[in-house]
N, C-alpha and C positions, 0 to 999 in steps of 0.2 A: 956092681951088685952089692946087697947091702952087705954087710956081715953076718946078720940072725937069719940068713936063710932066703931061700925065692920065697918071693909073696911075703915075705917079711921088711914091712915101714915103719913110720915112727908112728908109735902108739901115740892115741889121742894125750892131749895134756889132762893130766887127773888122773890117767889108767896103767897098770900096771901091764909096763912094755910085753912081758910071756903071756899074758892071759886074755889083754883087753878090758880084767874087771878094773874098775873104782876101786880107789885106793881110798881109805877112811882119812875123810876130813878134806877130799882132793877132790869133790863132784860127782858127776856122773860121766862114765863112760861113753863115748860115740853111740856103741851097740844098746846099751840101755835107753839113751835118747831118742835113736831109731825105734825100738821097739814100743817106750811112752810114744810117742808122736805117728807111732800106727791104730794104735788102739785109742789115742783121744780121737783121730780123723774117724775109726770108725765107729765110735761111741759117738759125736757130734754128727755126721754121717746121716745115721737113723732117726736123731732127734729134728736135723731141719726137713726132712720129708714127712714128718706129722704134722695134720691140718693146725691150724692156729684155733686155740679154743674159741667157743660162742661167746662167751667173757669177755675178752682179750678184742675182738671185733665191736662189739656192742659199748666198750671203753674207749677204740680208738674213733669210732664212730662220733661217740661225743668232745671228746677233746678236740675233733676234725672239725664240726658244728661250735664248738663255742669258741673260735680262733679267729673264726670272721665273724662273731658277733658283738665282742668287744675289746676292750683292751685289759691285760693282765694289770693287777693296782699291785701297788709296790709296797 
């Protein structure tokens, strides 16, 4: 068992072994990284389930159309 207690491992590299937080100048914490990396999944999440703009379709449309109709000049 370890010495700092049951349920006590070695803290992430950067974090300060009692608490878990980030130590200044030493990164970010596991726990901080888990929690940025839930909330960008669920911030990108919402955004790829909105339709693709009428723009965005009507531009790839013609980029789609002008690909086989010539070649790009250099």
């Amino acid at each position: 068992m370890d010495e700092n207690g049951p349920g006590a491992g070695p803290s992430p590299e950067g974090a300060d072994p009692k608490t878990g937080d980030a130590v200044p100048g030493q990164g970010l914490s596991d726990h901080t990284q888990k929690r940025i990396g839930l909330h960008l999944r669920a911030m990108y999440d919402t955004i790829v389930q909105q339709p693709v703009p009428d723009r965005f379709r009507d531009l790839i449309a013609q980029l789609d159309a002008s690909t086989g109709k010539s070649d790009p000049q250099d």
